[in-house]
C-alpha positions as YAML, in Angstrom:
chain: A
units: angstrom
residues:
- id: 1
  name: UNK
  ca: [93.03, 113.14, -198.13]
- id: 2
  name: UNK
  ca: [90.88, 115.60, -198.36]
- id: 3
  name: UNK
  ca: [86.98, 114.47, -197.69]
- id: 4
  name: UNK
  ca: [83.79, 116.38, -197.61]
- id: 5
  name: UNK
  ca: [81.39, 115.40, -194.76]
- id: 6
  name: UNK
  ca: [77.41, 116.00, -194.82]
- id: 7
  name: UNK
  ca: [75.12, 116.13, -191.71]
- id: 8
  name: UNK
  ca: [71.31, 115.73, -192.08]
- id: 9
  name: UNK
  ca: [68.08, 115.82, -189.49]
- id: 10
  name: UNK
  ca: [69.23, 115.12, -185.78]
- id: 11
  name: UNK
  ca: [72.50, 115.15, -186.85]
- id: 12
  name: UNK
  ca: [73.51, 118.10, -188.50]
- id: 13
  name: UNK
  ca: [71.61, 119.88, -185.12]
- id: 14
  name: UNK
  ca: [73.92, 118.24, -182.82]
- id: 15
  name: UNK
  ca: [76.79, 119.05, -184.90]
- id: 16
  name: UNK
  ca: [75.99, 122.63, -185.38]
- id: 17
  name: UNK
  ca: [76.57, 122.02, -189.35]
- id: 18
  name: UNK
  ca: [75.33, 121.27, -192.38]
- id: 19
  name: UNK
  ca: [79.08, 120.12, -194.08]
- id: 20
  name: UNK
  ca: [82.58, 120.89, -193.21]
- id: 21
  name: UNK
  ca: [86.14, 119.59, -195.22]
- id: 22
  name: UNK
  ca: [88.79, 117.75, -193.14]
- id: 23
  name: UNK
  ca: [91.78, 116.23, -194.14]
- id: 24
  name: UNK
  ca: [91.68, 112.83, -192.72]
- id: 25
  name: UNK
  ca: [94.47, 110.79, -190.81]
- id: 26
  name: UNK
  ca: [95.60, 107.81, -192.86]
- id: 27
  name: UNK
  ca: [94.15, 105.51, -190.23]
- id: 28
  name: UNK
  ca: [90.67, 106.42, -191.09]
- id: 29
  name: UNK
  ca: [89.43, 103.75, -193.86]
- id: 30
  name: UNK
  ca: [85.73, 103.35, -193.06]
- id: 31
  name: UNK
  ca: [82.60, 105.58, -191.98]
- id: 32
  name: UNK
  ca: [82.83, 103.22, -188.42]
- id: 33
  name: UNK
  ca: [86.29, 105.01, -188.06]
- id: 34
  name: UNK
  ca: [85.41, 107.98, -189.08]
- id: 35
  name: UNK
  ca: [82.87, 108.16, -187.29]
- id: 36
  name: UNK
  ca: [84.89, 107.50, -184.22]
- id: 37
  name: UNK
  ca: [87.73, 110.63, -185.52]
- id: 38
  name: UNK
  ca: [84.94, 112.71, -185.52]
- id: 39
  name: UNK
  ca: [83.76, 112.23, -181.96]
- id: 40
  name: UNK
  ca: [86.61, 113.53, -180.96]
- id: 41
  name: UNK
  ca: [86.50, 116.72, -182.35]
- id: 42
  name: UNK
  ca: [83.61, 118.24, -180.53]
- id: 43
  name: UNK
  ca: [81.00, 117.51, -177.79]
- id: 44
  name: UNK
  ca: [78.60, 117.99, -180.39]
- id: 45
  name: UNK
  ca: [80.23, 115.41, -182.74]
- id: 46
  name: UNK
  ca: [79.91, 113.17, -179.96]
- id: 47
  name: UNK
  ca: [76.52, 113.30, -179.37]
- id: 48
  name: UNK
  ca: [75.56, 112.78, -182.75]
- id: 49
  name: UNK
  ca: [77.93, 109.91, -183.63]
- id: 50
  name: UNK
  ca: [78.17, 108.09, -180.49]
- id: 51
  name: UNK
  ca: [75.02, 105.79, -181.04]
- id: 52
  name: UNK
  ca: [76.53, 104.44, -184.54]
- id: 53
  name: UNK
  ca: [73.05, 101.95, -184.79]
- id: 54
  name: UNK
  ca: [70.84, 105.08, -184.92]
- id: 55
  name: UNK
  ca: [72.91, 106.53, -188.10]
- id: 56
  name: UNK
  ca: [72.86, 105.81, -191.67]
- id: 57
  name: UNK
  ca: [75.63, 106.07, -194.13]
- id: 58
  name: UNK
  ca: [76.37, 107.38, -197.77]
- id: 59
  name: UNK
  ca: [79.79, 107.23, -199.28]
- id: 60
  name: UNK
  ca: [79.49, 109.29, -202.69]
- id: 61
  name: UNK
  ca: [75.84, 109.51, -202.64]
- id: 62
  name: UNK
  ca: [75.15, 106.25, -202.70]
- id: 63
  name: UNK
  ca: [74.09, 103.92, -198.90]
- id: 64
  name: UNK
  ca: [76.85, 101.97, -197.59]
- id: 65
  name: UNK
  ca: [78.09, 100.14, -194.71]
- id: 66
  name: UNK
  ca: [79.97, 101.59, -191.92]
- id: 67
  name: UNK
  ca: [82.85, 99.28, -192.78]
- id: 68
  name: UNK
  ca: [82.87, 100.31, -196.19]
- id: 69
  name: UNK
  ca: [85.97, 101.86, -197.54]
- id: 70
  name: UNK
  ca: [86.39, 105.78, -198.17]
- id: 71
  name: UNK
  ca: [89.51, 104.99, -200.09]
- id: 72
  name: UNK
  ca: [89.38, 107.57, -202.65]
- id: 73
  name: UNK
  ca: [85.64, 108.76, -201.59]
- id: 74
  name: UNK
  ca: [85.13, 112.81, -201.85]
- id: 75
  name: UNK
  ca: [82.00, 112.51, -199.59]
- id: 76
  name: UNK
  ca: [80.76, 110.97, -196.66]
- id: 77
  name: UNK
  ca: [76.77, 111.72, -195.46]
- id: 78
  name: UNK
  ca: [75.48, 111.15, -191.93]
- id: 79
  name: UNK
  ca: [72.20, 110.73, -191.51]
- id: 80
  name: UNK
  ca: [69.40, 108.94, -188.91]
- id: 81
  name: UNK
  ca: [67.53, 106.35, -190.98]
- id: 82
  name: UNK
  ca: [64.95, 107.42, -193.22]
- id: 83
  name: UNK
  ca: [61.57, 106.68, -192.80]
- id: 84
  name: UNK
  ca: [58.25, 106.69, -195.25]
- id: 85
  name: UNK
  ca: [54.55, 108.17, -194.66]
...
């Protein structure tokens, strides 16, 4: 399965990007577990994922829990929790 994966604030700085595709190991169900995939991909993954109560999820644009399911999802958003002003 092939899933698109967005990075904002914080996040996408530690990563390095903004998006990138990966095809995703069966195993992978939820953004918790994806989350912990992608961790292992780069230092840079790591530090941005590692601290899972600092980030906030969307699964097809719309919030979600990090044990929601991805079945069938075509996005997944990463993002530190936004705040008003």
């Amino acid at each position: 399965m092939t899933l698109t994966i967005l990075y904002f604030a914080w996040v996408r700085e530690r990563i390095g990007a903004s998006e990138e595709a990966v095809d995703l190991p069966q195993a992978v169900a939820t953004p918790r577990a994806l989350a912990a995939w992608l961790a292992e991909r780069s230092p840079g993954h790591r530090a941005a994922l590692s601290d899972l109560a600092r980030i906030r999820v969307a699964i097809d644009q719309e919030f979600a829990d990090l044990d929601a399911s991805i079945a069938g999802a075509r996005e997944v958003a990463f993002f530190p929790p936004v705040t008003g002003g």
